[in-house]
C-alpha positions in Angstrom: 107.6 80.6 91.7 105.2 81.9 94.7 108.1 79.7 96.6 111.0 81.2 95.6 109.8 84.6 95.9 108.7 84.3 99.4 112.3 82.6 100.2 113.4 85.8 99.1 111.4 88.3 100.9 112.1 86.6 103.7 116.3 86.6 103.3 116.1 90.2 102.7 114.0 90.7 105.8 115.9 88.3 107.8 119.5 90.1 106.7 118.3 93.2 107.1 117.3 92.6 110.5 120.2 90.8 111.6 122.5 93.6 109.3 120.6 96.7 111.0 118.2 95.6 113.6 115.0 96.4 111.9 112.2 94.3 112.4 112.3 92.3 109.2 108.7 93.6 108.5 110.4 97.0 107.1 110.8 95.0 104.4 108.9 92.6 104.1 105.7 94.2 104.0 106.0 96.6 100.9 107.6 93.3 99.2 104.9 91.1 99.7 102.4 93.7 98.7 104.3 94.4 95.5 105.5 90.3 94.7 102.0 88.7 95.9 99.6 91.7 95.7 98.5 91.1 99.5 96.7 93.3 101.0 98.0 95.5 103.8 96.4 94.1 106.1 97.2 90.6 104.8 101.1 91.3 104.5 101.4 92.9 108.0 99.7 89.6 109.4 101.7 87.5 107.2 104.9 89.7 108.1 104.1 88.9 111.9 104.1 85.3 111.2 107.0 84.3 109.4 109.2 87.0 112.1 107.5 84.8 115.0 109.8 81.9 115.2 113.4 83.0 113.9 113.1 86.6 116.0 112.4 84.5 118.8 115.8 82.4 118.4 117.8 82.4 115.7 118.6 86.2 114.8 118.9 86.5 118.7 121.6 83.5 119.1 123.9 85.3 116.9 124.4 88.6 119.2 124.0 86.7 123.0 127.3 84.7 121.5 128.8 88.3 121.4 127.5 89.2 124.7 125.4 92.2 122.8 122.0 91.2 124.3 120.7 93.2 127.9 118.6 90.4 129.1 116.5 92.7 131.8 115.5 94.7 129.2 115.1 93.0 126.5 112.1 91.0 129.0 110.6 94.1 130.2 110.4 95.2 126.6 109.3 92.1 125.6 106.2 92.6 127.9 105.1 96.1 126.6 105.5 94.8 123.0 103.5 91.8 124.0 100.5 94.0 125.0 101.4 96.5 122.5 101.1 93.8 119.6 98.0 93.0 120.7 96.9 96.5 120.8 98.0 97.5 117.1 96.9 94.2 115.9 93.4 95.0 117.2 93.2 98.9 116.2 94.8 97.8 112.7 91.7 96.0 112.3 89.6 98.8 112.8 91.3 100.7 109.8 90.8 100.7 106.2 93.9 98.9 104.0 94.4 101.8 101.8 94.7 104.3 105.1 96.6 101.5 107.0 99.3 100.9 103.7 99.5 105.0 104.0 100.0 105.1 107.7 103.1 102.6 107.1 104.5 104.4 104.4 104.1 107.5 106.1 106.1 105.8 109.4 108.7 104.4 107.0 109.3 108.0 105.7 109.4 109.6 108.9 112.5 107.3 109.9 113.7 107.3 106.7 114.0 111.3 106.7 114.8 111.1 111.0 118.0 109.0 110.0 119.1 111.0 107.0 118.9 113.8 109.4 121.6 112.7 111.8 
């Protein structure tokens, strides 16, 4: 069973990415908190791993076919969010689960209400 629910948290991050461009872990974080019981800090780690190799290749290949991918930018970017993973990662382990699950919800509604806005 612990199989075929993580198959499905990660199709519903994976087509919610590719769907909408969010980074998988939108989804799959509160999922695998509330289908495993994970910790926080657990499912953002967790979240990171399984988004490592298909975000890398797979989700990507879909738009470069379309010619909807700005190379230059997408490597700059890919530096900052290379230092700014490491970063988060570290400060994330400096913060308590219960105020790190609350910082995420709170970022989650932020966009939530920033998109029902426009």
């Amino acid at each position: 069973m612990t199989r075929v629910l993580a198959l499905i948290v990660g199709l519903a991050g994976g087509t919610l990415g590719g769907l909408v461009g969010l980074g998988g872990g939108f989804i799959m974080v509160p999922l695998m908190v509330y289908l495993f019981g994970m910790p926080q800090h657990e499912a953002q780690g967790t979240s990171l791993a399984i988004l490592l190799p298909p975000v890398g290749f797979l989700s990507v290949l879909q738009y470069w076919r379309a010619g909807r991918v700005n190379i230059a930018i997408a490597l700059w970017a890919a530096l900052g969010f290379l230092a700014g993973g490491w970063v988060g990662g570290t400060i994330a382990q400096l913060i308590g689960g219960r105020t790190l699950r609350r910082l995420f919800a709170l970022l989650l509604l932020a966009f939530a209400l920033d998109l029902f806005r426009r």
